[in-house]
PDB file of N, CA, C and O in Angstrom:
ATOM      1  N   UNK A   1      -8.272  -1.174   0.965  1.00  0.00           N
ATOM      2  CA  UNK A   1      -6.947  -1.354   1.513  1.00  0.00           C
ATOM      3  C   UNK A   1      -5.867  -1.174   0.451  1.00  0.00           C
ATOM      4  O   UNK A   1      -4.772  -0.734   0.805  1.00  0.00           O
ATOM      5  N   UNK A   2      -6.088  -1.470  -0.775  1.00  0.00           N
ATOM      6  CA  UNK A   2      -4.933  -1.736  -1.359  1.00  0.00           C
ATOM      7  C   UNK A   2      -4.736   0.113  -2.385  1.00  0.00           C
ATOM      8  O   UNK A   2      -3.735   0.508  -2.982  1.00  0.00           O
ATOM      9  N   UNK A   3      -5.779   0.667  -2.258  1.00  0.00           N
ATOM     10  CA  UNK A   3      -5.130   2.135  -2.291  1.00  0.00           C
ATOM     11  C   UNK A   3      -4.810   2.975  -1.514  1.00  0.00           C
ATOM     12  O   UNK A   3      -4.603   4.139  -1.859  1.00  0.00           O
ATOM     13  N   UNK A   4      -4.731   2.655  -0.607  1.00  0.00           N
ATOM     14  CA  UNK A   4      -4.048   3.420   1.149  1.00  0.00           C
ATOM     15  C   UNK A   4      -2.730   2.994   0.683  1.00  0.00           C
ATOM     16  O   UNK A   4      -2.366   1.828   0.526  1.00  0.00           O
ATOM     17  N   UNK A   5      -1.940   4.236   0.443  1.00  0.00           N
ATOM     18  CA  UNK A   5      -0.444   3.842   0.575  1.00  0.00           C
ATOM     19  C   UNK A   5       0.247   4.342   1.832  1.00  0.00           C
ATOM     20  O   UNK A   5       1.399   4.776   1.822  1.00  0.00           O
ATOM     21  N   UNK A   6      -0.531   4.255   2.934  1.00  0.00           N
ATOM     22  CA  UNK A   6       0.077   4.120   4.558  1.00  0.00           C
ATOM     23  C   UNK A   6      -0.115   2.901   5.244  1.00  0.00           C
ATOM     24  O   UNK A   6       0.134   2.553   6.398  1.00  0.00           O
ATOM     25  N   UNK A   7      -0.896   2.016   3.726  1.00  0.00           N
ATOM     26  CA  UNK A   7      -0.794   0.567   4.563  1.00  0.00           C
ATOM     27  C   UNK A   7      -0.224  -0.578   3.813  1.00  0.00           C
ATOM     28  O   UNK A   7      -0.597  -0.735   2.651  1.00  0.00           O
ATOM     29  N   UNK A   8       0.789  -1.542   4.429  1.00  0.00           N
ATOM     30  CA  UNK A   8       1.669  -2.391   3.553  1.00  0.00           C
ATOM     31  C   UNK A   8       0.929  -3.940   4.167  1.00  0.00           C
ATOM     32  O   UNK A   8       0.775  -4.165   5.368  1.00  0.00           O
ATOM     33  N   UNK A   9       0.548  -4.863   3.092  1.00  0.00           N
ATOM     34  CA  UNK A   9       0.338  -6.089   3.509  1.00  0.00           C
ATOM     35  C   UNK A   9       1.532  -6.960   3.065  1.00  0.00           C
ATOM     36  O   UNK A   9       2.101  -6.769   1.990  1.00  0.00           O
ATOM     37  N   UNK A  10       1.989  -8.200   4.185  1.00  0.00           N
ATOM     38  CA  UNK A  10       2.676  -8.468   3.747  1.00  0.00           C
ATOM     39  C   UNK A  10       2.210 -10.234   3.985  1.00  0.00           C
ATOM     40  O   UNK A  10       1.804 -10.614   5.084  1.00  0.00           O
ATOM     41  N   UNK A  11       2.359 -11.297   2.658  1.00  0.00           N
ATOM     42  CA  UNK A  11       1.954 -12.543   2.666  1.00  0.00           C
ATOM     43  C   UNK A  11       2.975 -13.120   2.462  1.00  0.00           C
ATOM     44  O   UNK A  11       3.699 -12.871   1.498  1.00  0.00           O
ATOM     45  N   UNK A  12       3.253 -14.128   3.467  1.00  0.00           N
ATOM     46  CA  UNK A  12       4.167 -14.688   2.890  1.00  0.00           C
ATOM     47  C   UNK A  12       3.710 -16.623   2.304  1.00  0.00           C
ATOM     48  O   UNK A  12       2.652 -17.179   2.600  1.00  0.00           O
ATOM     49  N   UNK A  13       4.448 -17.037   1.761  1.00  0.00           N
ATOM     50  CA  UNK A  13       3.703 -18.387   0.907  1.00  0.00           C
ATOM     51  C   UNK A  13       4.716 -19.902   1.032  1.00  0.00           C
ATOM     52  O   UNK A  13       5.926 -20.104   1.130  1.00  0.00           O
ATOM     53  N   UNK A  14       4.083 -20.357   1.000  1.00  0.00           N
ATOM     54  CA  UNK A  14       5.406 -21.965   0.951  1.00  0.00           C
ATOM     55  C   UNK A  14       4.893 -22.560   0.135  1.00  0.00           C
ATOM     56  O   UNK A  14       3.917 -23.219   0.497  1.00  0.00           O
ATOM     57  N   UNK A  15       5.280 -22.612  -1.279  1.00  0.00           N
ATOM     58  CA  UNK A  15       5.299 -22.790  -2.578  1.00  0.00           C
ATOM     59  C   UNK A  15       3.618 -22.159  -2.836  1.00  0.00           C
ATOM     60  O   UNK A  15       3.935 -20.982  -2.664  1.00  0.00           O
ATOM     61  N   UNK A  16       2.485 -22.105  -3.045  1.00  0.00           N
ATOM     62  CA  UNK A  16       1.715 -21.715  -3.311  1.00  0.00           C
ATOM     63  C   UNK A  16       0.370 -21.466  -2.533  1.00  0.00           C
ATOM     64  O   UNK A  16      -0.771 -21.099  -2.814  1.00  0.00           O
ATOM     65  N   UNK A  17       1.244 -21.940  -1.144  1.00  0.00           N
ATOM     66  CA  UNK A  17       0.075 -21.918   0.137  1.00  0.00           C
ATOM     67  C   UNK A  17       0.365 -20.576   0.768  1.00  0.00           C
ATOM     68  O   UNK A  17       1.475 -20.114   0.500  1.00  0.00           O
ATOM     69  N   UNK A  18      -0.366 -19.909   1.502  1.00  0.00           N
ATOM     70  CA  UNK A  18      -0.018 -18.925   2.140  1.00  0.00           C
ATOM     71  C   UNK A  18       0.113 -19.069   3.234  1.00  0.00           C
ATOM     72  O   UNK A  18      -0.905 -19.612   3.664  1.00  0.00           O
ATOM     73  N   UNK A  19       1.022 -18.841   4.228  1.00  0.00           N
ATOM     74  CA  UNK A  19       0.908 -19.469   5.586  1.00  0.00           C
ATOM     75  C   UNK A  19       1.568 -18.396   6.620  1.00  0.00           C
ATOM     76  O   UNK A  19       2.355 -18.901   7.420  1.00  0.00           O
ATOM     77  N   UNK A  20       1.417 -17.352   6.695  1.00  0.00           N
ATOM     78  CA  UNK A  20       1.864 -16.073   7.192  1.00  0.00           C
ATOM     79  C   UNK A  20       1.351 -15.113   6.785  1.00  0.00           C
ATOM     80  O   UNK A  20       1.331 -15.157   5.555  1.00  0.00           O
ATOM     81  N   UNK A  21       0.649 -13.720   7.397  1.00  0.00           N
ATOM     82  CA  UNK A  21       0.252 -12.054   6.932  1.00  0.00           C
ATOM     83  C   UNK A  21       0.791 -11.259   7.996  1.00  0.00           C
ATOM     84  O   UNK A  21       1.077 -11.827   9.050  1.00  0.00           O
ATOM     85  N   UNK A  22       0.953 -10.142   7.883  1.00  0.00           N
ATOM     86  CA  UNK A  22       0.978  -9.374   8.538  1.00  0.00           C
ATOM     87  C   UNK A  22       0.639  -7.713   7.810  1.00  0.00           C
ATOM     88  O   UNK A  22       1.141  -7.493   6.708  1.00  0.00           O
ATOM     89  N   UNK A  23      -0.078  -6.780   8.371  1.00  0.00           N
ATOM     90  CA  UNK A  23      -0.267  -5.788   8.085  1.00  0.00           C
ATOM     91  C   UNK A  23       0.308  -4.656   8.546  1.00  0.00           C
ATOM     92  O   UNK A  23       0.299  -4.502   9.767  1.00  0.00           O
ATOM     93  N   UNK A  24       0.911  -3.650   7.726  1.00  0.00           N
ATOM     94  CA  UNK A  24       1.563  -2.459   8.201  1.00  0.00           C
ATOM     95  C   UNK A  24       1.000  -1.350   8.140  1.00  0.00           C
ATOM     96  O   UNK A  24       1.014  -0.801   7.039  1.00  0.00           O
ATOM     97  N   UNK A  25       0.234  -0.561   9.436  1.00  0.00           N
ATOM     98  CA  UNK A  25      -0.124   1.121   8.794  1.00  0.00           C
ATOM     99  C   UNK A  25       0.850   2.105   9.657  1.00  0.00           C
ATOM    100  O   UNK A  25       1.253   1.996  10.815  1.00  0.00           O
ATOM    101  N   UNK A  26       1.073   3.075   8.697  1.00  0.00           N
ATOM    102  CA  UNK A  26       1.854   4.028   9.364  1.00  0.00           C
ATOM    103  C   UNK A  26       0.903   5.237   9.198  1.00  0.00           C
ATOM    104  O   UNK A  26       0.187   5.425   8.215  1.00  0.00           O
ATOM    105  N   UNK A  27       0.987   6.014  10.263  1.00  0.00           N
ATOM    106  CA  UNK A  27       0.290   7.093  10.561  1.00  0.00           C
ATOM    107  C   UNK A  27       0.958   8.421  11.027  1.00  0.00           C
ATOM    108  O   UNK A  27       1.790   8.524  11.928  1.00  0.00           O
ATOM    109  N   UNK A  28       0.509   9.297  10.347  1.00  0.00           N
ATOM    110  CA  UNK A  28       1.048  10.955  11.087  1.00  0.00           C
ATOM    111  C   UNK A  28       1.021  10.903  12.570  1.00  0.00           C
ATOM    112  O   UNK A  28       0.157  10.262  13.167  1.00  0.00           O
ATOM    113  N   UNK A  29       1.792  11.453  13.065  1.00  0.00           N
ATOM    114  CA  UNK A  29       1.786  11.856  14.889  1.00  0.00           C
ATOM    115  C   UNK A  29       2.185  13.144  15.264  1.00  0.00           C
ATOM    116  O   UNK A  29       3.202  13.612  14.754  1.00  0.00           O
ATOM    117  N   UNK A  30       1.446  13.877  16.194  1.00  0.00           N
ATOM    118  CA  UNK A  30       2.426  15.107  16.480  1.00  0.00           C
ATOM    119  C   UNK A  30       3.329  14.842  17.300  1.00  0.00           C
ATOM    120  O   UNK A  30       4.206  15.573  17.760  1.00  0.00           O
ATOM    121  N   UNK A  31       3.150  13.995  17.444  1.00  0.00           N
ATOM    122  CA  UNK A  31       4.477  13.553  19.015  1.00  0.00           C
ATOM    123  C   UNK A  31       5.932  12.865  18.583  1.00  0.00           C
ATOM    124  O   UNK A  31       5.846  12.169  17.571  1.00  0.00           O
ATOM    125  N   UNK A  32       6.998  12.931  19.069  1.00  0.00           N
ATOM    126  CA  UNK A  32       8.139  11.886  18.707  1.00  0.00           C
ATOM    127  C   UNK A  32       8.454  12.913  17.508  1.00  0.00           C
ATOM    128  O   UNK A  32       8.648  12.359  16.426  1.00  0.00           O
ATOM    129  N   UNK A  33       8.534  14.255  17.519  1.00  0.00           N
ATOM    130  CA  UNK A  33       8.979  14.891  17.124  1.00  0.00           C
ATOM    131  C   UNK A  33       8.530  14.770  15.216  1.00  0.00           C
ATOM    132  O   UNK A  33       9.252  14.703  14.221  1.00  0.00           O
ATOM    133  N   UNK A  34       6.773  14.792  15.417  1.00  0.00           N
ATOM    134  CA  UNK A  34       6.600  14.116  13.822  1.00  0.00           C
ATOM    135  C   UNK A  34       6.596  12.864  13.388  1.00  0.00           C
ATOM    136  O   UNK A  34       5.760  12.397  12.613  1.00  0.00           O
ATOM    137  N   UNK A  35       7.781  12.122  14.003  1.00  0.00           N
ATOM    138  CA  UNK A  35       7.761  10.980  12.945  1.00  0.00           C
ATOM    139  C   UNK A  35       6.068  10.402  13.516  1.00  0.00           C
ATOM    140  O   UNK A  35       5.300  10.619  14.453  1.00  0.00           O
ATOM    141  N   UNK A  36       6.144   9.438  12.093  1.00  0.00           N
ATOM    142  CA  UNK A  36       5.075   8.427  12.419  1.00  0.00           C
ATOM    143  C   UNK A  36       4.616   7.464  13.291  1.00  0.00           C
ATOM    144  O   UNK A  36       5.424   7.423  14.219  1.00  0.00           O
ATOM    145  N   UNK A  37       3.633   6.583  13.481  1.00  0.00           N
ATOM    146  CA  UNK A  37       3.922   5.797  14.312  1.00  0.00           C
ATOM    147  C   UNK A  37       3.124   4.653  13.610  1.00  0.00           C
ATOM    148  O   UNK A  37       2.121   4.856  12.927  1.00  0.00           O
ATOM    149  N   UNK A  38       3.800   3.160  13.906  1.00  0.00           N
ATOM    150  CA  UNK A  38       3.526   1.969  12.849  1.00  0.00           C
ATOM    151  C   UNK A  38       2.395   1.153  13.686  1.00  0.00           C
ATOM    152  O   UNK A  38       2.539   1.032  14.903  1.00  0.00           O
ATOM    153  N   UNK A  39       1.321   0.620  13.052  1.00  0.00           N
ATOM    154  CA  UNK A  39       0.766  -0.106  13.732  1.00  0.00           C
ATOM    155  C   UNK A  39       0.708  -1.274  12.971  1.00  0.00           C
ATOM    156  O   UNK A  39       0.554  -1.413  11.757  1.00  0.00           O
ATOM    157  N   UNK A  40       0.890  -2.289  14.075  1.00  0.00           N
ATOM    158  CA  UNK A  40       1.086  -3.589  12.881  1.00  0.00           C
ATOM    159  C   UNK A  40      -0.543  -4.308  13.394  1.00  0.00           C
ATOM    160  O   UNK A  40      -1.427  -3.783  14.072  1.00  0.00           O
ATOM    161  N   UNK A  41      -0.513  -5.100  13.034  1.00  0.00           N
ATOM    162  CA  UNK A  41      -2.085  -6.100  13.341  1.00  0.00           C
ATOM    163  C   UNK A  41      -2.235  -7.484  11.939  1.00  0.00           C
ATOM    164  O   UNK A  41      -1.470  -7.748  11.012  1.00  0.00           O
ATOM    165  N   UNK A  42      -3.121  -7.897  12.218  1.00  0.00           N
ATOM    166  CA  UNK A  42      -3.570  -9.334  11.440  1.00  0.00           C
ATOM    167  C   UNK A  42      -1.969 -10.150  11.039  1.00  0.00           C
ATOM    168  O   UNK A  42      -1.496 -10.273   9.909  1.00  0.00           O
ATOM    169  N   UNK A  43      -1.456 -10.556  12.150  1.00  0.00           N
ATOM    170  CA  UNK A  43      -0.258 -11.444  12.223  1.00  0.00           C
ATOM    171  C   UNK A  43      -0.754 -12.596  12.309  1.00  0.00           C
ATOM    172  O   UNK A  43      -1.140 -13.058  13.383  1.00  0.00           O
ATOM    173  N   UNK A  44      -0.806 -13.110  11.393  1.00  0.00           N
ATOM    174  CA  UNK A  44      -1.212 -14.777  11.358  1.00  0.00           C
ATOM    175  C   UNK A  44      -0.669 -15.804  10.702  1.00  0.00           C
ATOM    176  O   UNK A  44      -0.125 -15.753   9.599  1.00  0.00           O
ATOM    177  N   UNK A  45      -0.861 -16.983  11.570  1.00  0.00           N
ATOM    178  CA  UNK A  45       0.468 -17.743  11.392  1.00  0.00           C
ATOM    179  C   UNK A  45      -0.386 -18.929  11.039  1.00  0.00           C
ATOM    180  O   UNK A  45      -0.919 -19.296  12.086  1.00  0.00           O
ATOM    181  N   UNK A  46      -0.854 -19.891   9.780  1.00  0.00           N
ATOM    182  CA  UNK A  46      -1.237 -21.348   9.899  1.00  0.00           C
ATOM    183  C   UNK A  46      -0.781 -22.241  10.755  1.00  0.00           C
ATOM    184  O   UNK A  46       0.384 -22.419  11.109  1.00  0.00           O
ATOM    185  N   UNK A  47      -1.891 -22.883  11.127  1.00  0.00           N
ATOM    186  CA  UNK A  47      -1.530 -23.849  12.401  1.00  0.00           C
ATOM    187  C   UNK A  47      -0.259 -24.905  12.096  1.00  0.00           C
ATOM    188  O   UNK A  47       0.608 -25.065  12.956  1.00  0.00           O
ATOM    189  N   UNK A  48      -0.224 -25.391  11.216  1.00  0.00           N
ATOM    190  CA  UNK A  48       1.061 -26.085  11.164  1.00  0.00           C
ATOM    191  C   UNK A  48       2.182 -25.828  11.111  1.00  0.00           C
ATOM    192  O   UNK A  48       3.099 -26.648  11.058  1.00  0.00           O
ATOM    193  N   UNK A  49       2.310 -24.200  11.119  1.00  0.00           N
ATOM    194  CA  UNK A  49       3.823 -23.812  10.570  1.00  0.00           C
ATOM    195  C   UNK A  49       4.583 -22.771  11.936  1.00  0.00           C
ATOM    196  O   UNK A  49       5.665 -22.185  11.959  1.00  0.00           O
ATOM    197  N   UNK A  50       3.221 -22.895  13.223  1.00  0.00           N
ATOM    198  CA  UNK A  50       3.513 -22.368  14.248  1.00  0.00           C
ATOM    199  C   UNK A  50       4.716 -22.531  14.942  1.00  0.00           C
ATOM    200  O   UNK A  50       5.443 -23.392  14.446  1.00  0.00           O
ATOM    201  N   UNK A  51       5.170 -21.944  15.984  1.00  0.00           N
ATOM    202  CA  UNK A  51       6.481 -22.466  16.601  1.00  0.00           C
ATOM    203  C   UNK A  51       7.344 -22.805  15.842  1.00  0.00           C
ATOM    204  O   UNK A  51       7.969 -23.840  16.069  1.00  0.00           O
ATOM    205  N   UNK A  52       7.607 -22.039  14.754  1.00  0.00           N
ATOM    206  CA  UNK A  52       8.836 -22.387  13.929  1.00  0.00           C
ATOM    207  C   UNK A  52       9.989 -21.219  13.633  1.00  0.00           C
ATOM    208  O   UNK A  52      10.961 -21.187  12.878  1.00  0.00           O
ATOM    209  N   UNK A  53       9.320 -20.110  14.753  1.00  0.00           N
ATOM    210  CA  UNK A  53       9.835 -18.654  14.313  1.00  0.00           C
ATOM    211  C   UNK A  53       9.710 -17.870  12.476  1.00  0.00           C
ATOM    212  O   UNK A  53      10.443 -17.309  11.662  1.00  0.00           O
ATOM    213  N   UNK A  54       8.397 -18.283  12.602  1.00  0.00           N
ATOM    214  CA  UNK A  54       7.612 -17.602  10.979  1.00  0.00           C
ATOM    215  C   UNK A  54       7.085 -16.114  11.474  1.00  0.00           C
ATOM    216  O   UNK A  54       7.127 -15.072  10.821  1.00  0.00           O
ATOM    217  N   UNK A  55       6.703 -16.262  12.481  1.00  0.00           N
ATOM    218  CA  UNK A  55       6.203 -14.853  13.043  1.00  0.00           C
ATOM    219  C   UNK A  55       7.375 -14.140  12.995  1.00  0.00           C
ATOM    220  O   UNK A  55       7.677 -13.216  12.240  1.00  0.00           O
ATOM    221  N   UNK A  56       7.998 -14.653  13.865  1.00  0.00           N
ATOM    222  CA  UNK A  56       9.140 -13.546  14.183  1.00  0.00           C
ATOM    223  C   UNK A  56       9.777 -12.827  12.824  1.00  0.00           C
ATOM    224  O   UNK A  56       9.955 -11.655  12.495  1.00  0.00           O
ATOM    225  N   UNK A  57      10.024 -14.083  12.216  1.00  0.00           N
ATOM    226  CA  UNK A  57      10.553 -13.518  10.382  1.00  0.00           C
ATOM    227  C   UNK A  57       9.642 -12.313   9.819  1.00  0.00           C
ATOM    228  O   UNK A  57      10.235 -11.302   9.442  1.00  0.00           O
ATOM    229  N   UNK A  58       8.112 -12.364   9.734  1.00  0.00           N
ATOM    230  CA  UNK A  58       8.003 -11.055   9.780  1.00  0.00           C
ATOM    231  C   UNK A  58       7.659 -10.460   9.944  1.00  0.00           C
ATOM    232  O   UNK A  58       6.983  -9.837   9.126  1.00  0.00           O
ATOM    233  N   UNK A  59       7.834 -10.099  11.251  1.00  0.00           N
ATOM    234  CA  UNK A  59       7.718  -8.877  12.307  1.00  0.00           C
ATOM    235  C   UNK A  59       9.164  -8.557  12.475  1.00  0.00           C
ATOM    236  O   UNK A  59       9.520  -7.660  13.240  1.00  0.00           O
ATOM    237  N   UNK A  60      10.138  -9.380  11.669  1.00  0.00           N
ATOM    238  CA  UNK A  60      11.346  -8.496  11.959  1.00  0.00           C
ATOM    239  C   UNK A  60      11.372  -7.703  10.453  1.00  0.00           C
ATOM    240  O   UNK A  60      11.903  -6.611  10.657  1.00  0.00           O
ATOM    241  N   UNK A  61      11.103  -7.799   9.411  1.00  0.00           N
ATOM    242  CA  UNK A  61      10.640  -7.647   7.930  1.00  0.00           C
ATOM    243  C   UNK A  61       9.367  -6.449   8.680  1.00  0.00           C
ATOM    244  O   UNK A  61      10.069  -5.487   8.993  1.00  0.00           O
ATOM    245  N   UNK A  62       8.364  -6.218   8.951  1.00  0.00           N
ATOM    246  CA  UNK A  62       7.989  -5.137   9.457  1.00  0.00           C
ATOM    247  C   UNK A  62       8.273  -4.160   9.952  1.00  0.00           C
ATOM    248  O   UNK A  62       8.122  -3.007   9.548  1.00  0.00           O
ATOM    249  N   UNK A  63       8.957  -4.760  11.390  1.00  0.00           N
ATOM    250  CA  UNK A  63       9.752  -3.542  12.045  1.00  0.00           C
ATOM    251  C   UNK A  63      10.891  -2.687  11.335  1.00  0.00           C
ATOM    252  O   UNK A  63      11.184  -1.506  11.519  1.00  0.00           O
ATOM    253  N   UNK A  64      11.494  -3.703  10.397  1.00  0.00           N
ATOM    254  CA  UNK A  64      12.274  -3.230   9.811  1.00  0.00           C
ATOM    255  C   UNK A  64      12.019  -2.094   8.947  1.00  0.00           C
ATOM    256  O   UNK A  64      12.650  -1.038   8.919  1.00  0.00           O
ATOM    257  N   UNK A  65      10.766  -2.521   8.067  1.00  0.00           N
ATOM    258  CA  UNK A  65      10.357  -1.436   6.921  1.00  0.00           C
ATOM    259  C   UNK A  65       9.842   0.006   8.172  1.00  0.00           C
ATOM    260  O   UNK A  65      10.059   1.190   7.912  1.00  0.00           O
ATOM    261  N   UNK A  66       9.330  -0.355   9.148  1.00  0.00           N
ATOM    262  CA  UNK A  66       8.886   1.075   9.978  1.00  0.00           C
ATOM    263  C   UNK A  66      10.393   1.673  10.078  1.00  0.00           C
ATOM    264  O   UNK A  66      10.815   2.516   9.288  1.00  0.00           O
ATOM    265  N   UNK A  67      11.028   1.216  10.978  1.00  0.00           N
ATOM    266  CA  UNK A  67      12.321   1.984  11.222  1.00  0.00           C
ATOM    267  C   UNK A  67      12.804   2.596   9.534  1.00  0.00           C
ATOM    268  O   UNK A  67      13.487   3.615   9.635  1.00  0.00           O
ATOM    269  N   UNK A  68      12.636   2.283   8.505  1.00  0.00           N
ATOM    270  CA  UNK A  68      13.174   2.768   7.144  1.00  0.00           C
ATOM    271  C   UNK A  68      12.314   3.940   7.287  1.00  0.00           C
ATOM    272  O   UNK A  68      12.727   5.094   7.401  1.00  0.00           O
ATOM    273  N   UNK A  69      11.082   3.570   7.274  1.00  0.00           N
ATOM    274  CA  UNK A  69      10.046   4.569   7.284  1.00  0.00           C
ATOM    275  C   UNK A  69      10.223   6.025   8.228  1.00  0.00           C
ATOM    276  O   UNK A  69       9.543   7.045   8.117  1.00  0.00           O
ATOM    277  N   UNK A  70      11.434   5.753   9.247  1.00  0.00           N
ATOM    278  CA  UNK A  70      11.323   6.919  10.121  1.00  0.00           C
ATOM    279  C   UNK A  70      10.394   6.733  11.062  1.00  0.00           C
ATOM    280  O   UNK A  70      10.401   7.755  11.749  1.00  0.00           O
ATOM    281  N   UNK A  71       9.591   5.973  11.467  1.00  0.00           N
ATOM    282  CA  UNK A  71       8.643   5.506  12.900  1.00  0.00           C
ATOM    283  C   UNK A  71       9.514   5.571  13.796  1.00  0.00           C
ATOM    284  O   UNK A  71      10.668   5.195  13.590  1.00  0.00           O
ATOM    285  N   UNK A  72       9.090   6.081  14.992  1.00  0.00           N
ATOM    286  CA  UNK A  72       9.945   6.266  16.195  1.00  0.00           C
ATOM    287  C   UNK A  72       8.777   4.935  17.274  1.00  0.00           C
ATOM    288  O   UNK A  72       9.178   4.327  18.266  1.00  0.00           O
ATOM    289  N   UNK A  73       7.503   4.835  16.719  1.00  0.00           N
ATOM    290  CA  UNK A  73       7.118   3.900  17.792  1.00  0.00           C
ATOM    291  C   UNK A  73       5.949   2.769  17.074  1.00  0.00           C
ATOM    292  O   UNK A  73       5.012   3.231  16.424  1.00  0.00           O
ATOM    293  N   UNK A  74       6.100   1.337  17.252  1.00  0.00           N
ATOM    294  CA  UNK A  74       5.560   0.520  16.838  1.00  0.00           C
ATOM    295  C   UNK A  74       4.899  -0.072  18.244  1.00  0.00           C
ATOM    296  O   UNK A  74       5.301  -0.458  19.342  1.00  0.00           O
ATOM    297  N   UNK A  75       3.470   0.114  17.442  1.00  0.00           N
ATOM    298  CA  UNK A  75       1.847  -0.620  18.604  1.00  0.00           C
ATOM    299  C   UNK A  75       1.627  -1.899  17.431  1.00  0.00           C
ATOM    300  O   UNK A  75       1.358  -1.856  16.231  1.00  0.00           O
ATOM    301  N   UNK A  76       1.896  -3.127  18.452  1.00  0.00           N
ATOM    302  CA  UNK A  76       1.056  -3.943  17.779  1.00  0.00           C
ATOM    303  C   UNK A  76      -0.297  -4.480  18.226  1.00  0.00           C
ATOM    304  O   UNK A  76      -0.422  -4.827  19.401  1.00  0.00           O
ATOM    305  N   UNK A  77      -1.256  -4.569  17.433  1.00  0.00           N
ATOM    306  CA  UNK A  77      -3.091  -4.413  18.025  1.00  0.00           C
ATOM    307  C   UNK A  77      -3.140  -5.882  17.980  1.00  0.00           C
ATOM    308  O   UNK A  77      -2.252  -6.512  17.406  1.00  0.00           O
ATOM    309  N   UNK A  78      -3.999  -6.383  18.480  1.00  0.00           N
ATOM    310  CA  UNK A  78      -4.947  -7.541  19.362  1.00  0.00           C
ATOM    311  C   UNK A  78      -6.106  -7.505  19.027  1.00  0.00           C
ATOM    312  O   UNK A  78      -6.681  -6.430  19.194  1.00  0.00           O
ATOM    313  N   UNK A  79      -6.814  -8.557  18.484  1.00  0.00           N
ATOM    314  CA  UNK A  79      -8.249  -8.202  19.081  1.00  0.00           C
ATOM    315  C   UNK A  79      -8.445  -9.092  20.715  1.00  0.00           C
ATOM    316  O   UNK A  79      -7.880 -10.174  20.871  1.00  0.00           O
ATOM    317  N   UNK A  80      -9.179  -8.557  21.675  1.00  0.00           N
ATOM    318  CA  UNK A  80      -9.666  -9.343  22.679  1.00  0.00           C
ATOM    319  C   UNK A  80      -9.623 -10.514  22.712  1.00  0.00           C
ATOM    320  O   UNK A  80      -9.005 -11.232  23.499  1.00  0.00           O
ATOM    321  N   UNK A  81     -10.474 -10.872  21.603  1.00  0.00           N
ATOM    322  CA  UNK A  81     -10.671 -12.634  21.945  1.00  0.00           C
ATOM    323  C   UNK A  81      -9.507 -13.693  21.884  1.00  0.00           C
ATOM    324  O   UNK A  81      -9.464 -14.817  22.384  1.00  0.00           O
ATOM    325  N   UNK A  82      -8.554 -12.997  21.112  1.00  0.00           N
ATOM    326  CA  UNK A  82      -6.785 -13.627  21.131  1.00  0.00           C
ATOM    327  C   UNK A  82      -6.565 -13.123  22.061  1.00  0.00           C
ATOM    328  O   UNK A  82      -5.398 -13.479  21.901  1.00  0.00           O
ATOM    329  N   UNK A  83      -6.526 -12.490  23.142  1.00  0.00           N
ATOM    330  CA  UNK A  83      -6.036 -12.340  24.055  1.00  0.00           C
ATOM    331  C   UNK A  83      -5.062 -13.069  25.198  1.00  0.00           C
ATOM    332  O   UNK A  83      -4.709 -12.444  26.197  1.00  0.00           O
TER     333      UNK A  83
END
């Protein structure tokens, strides 16, 4: 993972705990006129720090870096069992 430079991890920490990830890959598309398209996945939030709008912080810090990136479309993946 960490020599793929089409994929950005992002951790975030509260003083030395980690309590937020999220992963960024951007990928070639022929569609959308070229641009890329972002897939985000492994958004995880520690149980105590849930419902506090930590997610949202960054997945807006994601979306954000795609739109820099020129992505015209962001899929965010699931596995099933979170469903």
């Amino acid at each position: 993972m960490m020599t793929n430079d089409e994929m950005t991890v992002y951790l975030a920490e509260s003083g030395c705990t980690p309590v937020r990830t999220a992963t960024l890959m951007m990928m070639p598309n022929i569609t959308y006129a070229c641009a890329p398209t972002a897939f985000v996945e492994a958004v995880v939030v520690v149980p105590e720090m849930r419902r506090r709008g930590v997610a949202r912080l960054i997945l807006t810090m994601v979306i954000e870096d795609a739109r820099t990136a020129g992505c015209d479309k962001v899929q965010l993946l699931s596995h099933k069992r979170h469903a």
